[in-house]
C-alpha positions in Angstrom: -4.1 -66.7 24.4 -5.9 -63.6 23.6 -8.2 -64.0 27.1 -4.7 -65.0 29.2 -3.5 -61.2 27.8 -6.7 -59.7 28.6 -6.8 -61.2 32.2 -3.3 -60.0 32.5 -3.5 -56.3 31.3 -6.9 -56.4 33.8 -4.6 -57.4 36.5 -1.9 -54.7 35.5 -4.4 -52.3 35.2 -5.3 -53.1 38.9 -2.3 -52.9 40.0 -1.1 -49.8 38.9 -4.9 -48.6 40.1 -4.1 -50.3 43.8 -0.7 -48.5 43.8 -2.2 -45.1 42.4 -4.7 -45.0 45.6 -2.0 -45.7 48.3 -0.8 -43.0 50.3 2.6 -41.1 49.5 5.6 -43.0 51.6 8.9 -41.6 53.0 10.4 -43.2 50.3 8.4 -41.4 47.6 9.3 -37.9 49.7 13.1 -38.9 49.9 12.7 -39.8 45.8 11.0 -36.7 45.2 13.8 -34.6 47.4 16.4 -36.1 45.5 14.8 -35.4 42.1 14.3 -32.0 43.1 10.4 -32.2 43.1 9.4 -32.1 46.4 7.5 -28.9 47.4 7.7 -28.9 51.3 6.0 -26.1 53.8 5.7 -25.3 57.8 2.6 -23.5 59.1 1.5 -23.1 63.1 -0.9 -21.8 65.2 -4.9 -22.6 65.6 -5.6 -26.0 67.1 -9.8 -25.6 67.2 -9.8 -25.9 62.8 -7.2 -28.7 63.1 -9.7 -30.3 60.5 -10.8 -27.8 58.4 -7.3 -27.0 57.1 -6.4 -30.3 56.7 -9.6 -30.7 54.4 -8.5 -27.4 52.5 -4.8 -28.9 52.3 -6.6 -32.1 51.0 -8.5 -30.1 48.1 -5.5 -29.6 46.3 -3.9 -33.1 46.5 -4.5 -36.5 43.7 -7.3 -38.6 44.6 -5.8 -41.7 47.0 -2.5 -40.3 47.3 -3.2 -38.7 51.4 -0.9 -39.5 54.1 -0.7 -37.9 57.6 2.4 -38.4 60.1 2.5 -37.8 63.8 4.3 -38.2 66.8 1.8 -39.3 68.8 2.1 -43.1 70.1 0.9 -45.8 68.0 -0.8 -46.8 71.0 -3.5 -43.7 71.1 -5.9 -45.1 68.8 -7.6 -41.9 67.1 -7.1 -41.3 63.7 -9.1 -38.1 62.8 -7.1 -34.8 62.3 -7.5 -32.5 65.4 -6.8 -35.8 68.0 -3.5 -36.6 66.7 -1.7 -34.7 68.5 0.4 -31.2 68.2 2.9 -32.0 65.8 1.5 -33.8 62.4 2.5 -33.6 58.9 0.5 -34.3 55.7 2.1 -35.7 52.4 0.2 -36.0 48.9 0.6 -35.6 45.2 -0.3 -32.4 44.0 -0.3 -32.0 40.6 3.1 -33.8 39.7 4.8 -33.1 42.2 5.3 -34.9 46.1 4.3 -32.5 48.7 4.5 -31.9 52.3 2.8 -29.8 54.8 4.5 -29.6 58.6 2.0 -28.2 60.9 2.6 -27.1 65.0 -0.6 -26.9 67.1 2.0 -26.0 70.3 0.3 -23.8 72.0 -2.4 -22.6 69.4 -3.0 -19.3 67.5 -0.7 -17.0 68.7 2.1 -19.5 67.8 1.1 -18.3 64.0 2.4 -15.2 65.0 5.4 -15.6 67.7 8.3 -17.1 65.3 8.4 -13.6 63.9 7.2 -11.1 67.0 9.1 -13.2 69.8 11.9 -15.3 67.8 9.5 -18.2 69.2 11.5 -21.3 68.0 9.2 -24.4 67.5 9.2 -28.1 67.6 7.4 -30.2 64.5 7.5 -33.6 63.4 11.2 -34.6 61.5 11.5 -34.5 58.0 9.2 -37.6 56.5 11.7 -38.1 53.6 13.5 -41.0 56.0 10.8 -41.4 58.7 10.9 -44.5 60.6 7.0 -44.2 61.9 4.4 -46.7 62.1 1.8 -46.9 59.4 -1.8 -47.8 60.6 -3.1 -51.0 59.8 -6.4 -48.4 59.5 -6.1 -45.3 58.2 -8.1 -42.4 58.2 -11.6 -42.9 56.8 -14.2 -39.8 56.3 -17.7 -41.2 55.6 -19.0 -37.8 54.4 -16.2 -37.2 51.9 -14.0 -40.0 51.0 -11.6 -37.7 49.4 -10.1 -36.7 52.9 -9.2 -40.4 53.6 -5.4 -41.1 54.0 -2.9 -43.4 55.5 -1.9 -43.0 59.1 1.6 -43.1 60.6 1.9 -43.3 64.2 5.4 -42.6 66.2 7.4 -40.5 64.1 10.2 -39.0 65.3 9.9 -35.6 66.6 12.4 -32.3 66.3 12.1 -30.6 69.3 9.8 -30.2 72.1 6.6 -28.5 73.1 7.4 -24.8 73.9 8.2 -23.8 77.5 7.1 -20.2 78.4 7.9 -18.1 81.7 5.5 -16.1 84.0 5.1 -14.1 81.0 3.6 -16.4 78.8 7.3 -16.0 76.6 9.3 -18.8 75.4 12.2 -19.2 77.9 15.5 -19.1 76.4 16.4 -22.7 77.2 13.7 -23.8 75.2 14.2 -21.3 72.4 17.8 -22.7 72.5 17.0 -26.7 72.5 14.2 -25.9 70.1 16.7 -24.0 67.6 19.3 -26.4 67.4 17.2 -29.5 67.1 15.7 -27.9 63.6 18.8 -27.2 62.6 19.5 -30.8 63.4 17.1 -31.6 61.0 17.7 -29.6 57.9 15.8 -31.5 55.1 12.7 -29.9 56.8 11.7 -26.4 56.6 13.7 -24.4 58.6 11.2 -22.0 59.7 7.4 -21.8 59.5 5.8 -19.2 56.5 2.9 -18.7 59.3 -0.5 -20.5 59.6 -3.7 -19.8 61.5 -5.1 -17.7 64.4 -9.1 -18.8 65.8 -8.8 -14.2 66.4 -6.6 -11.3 65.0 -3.3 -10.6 66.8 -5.0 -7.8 68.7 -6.9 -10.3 71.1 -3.3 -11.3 72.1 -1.1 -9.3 74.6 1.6 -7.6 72.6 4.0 -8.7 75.6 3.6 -12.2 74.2 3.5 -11.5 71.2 0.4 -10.5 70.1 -0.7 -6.6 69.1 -0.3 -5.2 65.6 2.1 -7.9 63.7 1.9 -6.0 60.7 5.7 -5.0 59.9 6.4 -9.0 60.4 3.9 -10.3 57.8 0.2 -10.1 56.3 -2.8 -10.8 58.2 -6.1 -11.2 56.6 -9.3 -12.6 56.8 -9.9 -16.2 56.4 -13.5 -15.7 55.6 -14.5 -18.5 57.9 -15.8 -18.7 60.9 -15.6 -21.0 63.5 -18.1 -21.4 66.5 -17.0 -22.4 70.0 -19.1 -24.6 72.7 -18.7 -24.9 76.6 -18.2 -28.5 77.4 -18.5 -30.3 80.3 -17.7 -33.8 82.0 -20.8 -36.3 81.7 -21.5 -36.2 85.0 -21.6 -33.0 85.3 -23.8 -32.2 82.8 -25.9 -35.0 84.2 -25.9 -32.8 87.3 -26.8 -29.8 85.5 -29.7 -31.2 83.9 -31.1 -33.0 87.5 -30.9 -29.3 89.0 -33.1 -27.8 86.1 -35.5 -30.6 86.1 -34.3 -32.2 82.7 -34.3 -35.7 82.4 -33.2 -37.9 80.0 -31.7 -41.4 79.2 -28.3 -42.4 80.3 -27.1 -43.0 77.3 -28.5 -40.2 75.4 -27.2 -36.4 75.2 -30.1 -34.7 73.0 -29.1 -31.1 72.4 -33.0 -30.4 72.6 -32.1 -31.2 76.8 -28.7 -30.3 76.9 -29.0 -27.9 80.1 -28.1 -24.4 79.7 -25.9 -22.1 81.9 -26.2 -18.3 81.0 -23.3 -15.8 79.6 -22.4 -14.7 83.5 -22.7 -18.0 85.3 -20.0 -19.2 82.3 -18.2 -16.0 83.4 -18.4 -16.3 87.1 -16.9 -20.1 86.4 -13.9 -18.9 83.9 -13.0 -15.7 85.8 -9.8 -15.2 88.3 -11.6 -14.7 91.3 -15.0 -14.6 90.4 -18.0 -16.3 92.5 -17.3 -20.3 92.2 -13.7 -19.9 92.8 -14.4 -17.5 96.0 -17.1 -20.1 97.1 -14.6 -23.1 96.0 -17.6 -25.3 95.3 -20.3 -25.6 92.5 -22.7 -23.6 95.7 -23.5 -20.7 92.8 -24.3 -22.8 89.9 -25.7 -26.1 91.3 -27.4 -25.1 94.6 -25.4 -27.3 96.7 -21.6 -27.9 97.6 -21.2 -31.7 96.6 -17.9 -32.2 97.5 -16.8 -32.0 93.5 -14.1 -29.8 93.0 -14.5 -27.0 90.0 -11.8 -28.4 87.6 -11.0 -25.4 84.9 -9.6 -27.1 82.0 -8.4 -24.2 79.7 -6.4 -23.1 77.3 -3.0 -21.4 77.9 -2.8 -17.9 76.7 -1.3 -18.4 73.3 -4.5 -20.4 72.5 -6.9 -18.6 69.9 -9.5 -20.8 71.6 -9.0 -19.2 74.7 -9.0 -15.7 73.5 -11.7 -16.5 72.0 -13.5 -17.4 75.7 -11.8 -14.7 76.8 -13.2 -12.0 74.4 -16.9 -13.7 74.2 -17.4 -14.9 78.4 -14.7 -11.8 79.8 -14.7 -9.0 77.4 -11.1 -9.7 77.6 -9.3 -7.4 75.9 -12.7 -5.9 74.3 -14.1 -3.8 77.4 -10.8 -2.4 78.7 -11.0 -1.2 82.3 -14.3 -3.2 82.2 -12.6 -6.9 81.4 -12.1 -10.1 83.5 -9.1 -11.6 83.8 -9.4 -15.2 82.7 -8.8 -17.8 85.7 -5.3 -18.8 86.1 -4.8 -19.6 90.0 -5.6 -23.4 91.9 -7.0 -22.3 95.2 -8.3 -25.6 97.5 -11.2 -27.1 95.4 -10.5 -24.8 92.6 -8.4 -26.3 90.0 -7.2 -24.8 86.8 -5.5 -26.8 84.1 -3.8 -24.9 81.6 -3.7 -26.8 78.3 -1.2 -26.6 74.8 -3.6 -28.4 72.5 -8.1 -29.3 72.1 -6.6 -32.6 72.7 -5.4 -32.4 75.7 -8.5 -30.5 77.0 -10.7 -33.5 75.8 -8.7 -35.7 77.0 -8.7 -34.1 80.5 -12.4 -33.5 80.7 -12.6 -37.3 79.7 -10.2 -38.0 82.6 -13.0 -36.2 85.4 -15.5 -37.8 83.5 -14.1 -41.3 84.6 -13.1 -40.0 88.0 -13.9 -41.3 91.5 -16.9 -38.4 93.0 -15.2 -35.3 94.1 -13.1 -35.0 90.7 -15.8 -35.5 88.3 -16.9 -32.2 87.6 -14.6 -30.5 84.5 -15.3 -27.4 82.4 -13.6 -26.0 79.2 -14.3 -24.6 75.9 -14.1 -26.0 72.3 -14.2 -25.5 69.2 -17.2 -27.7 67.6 -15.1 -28.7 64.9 -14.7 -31.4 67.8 -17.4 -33.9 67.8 -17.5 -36.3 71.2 -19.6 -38.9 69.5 -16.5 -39.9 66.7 -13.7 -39.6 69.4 -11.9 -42.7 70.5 -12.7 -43.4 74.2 -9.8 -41.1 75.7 -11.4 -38.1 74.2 -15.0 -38.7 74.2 -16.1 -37.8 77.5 -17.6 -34.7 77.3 -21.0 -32.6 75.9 -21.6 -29.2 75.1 -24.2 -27.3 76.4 -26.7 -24.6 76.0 -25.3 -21.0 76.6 -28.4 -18.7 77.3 -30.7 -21.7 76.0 -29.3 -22.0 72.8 -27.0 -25.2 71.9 -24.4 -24.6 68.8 -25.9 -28.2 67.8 -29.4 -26.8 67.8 -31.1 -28.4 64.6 -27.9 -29.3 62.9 -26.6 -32.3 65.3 -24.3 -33.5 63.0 -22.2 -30.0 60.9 -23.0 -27.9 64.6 -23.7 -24.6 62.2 -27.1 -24.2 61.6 -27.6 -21.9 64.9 -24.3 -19.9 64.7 -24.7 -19.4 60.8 -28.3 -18.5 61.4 -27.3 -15.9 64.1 -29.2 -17.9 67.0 -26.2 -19.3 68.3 -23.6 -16.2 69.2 -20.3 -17.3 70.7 -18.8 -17.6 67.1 -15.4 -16.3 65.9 -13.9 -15.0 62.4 -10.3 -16.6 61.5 -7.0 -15.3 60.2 -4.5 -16.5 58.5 -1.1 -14.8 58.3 1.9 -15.0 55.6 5.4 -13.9 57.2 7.1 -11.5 54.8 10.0 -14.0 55.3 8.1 -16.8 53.1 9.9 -18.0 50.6 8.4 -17.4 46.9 6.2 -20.2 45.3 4.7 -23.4 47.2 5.8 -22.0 50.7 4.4 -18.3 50.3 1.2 -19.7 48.4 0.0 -22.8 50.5 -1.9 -20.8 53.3 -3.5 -18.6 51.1 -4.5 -21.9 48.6 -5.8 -23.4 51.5 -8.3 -20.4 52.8 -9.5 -20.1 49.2 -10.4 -24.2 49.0 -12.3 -23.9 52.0 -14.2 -20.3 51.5 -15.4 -21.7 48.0 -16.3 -25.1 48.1 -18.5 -26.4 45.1 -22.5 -26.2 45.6 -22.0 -30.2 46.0 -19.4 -30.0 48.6 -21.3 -27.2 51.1 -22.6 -29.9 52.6 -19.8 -31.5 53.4 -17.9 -28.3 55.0 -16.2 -29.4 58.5 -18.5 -29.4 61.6 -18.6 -25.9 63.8 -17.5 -24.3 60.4 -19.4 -21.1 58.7 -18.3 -19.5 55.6 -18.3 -15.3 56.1 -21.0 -13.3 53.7 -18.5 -11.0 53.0 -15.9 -13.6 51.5 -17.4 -13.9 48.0 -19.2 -17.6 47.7 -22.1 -17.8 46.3 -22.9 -21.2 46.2 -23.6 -22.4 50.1 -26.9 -21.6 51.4 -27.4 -18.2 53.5 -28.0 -19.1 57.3 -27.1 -22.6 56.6 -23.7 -22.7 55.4 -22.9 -19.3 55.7 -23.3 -16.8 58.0 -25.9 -14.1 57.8 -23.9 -11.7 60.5 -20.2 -10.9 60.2 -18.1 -8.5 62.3 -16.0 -8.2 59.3 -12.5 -9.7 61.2 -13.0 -7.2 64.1 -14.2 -9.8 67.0 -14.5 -7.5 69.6 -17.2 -5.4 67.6 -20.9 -6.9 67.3 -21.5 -9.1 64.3 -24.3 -7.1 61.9 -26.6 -8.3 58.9 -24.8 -9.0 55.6 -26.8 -7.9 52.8 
């Protein structure tokens, strides 16, 4: 009798171990609602560190007890945060308590900003408390750090729709409209977002969409990480690109030892409204030869911090004043711009040319290297960075993609925000962005390591644990990205 107990406290003990790792449910957010423990919160902006601030939302949350909800179709196959899409959510126990974080990537950075400077009204997923998504058979599995593994939910319903803006780059009223009375549709979820994330300051943004000094609508600070940005290309044309500087190499391989390289001004005379590839409408200035391929510009649009990013670094957009290039925004014959709410889509996109028929193989863009081509699923996998002035940002450091930026070999590398609206709401809202910079700028000597890929920690942001030049960076600009990045000592 006494072994029949044993075996069956074993088995409870299992049980209650089993249910204990299982991801948090709708039914455990509806519970938690209706017990008045449920501790719920809306950020927005940056898409390019899609995965870092999920991993610093994860540091706070039980062992086991992840979930992540999006709208995207069950049928896309990628589970890793930063390809699931624009509108996710992530549920977990923290502490005792059920919690839930909405988070927008519509339209990227400047979307942290623009539900307080333009009224911006945006779409996220609907509250998860009575979700009728899809869970995963898989769910989301991180072989470097188990502790960001979580259940997936595919298909859940979304409240509202991406943003619509007008020549302006503004949010038309229609869609403001729509937008406002679907959350309002919705009220279990937050109402309105407490802020979020930019990839630059608000000053790299136009003030007449929204970008300028913010400072009367909330706090901006340093996020005391940095974040370094690659130029990817199709496969097949960064197969070209290698044949026409007399690199060769396997198929199947992309070394970043003989990734070809294309300097600062051939990026610039590629990215550029009117600059020399569009006048010439071919590849003619970069390749040698007009093949036939048109130059397909997949970018950002301008709310993207990625793309004022490649607009401050490639265009000395708005950095040099009078001096700047406006960044491409015109299809003219062969020359095709793109213009692109989320990373995803750009991968996806340059993936697309990569698959292409010959005369639409041939796709350019920039990313953050948070995004890694070699874990995508196959829609978002084809594409490589390359070299800019003979360096790659994988130089040395294939797999974390930091070594050369943190090192201050690598340059095109950018210094994030975050932003609290004075509008938070006291407690879990008003708190989770800033508990969420200060889990990832002070990771545990153990967990440096295991920092997301493309990421730096600044010099000036107080660790002291992660390895100088390795981890983190040995230059800072000190927030300012227009001004040159100087020793930290």
């Amino acid at each position: 009798m006494m072994k029949i107990n044993q075996i069956a406290m074993a088995l409870a003990a299992l049980s209650v171990s089993t249910l204990a790792a299982a991801g948090v449910t709708p039914a455990q957010i509806e519970t938690a609602r209706g017990a008045g423990t449920l501790d719920q919160a809306w950020i927005s902006g940056a898409t390019a560190p899609t995965k870092s601030i999920y991993e610093g939302w994860v540091k706070g949350c039980q062992a086991g007890t992840g979930s992540i909800f999006t709208s995207q179709a069950a049928s896309n196959t990628s589970l890793t945060p930063g390809s699931l899409g624009n509108f996710v959510a992530y549920a977990c126990t923290r502490g005792t308590r059920i919690s839930v974080l909405y988070q927008t990537l519509d339209g990227g950075s400047l979307n942290a900003f623009t539900p307080f400077t333009k009224g911006t009204k945006l779409a996220r997923v609907a509250y998860l408390g009575n979700a009728s998504c899809t869970k995963m058979a898989t769910g989301y599995a991180d072989a470097t750090n188990t502790a960001n593994n979580a259940d997936v939910y595919k298909g859940c319903a979304q409240t509202g729709a991406a943003v619509v803006v007008d020549a302006s780059g503004v949010q038309t009223a229609a869609s403001n409209s729509a937008n406002a009375a679907a959350i309002a549709a919705n009220p279990l979820a937050p109402q309105q977002t407490v802020g979020g994330f930019s990839d630059v300051e608000p000053a790299l943004f136009s003030t007449t969409i929204g970008g300028g000094n913010v400072s009367s609508f909330g706090n901006v600070s340093n996020a005391f990480i940095g974040q370094a940005f690659g130029v990817a290309v199709s496969t097949p044309l960064y197969r070209k690109l290698q044949e026409v500087q007399g690199i060769s190499e396997s198929g199947t391989a992309f070394s970043a030892a003989l990734a070809p390289s294309l300097t600062k001004g051939q990026v610039a005379s590629i990215l550029a409204e009117g600059a020399a590839v569009q006048t010439a409408e071919s590849w003619l200035p970069i390749i040698g030869e007009d093949n036939g391929e048109k130059v397909i510009i997949q970018r950002r649009v301008d709310t993207s911090g990625t793309q004022a990013s490649s607009n401050a670094f490639f265009l000395g957009n708005p950095c040099l004043g009078s001096g700047q290039l406006l960044p491409a925004n015109t299809t003219t014959g062969n020359y095709q711009v793109v213009l692109n709410s989320g990373s995803s889509n750009v991968k996806t996109n340059i993936t697309t040319a990569s698959n292409a028929a010959a005369g639409s193989r041939y796709a350019i863009g920039v990313l953050s290297l948070e995004n890694d081509p070699t874990v995508e699923n196959a829609a978002n996998s084809g594409y490589r960075f390359i070299k800019i002035d003979g360096v790659h940002p994988e130089a040395g450091d294939s797999s974390n993609a930091r070594l050369a930026a943190a090192s201050g070999l690598y340059p095109f590398h950018m210094e994030m925000k975050a932003f609290v609206a004075n509008t938070a709401p006291a407690g879990f809202q008003r708190n989770i962005v800033g508990t969420i910079v200060n889990a990832l700028k002070n990771p545990t000597a153990a967990a440096c390591a295991t920092l997301p890929r493309g990421l730096t920690l600044n010099p000036d942001g107080g660790n002291t644990t992660c390895e100088a030049g390795v981890v983190k960076a040995k230059f800072t600009n000190f927030g300012n990205n227009c001004a040159p990045a100087v020793l930290y000592e």
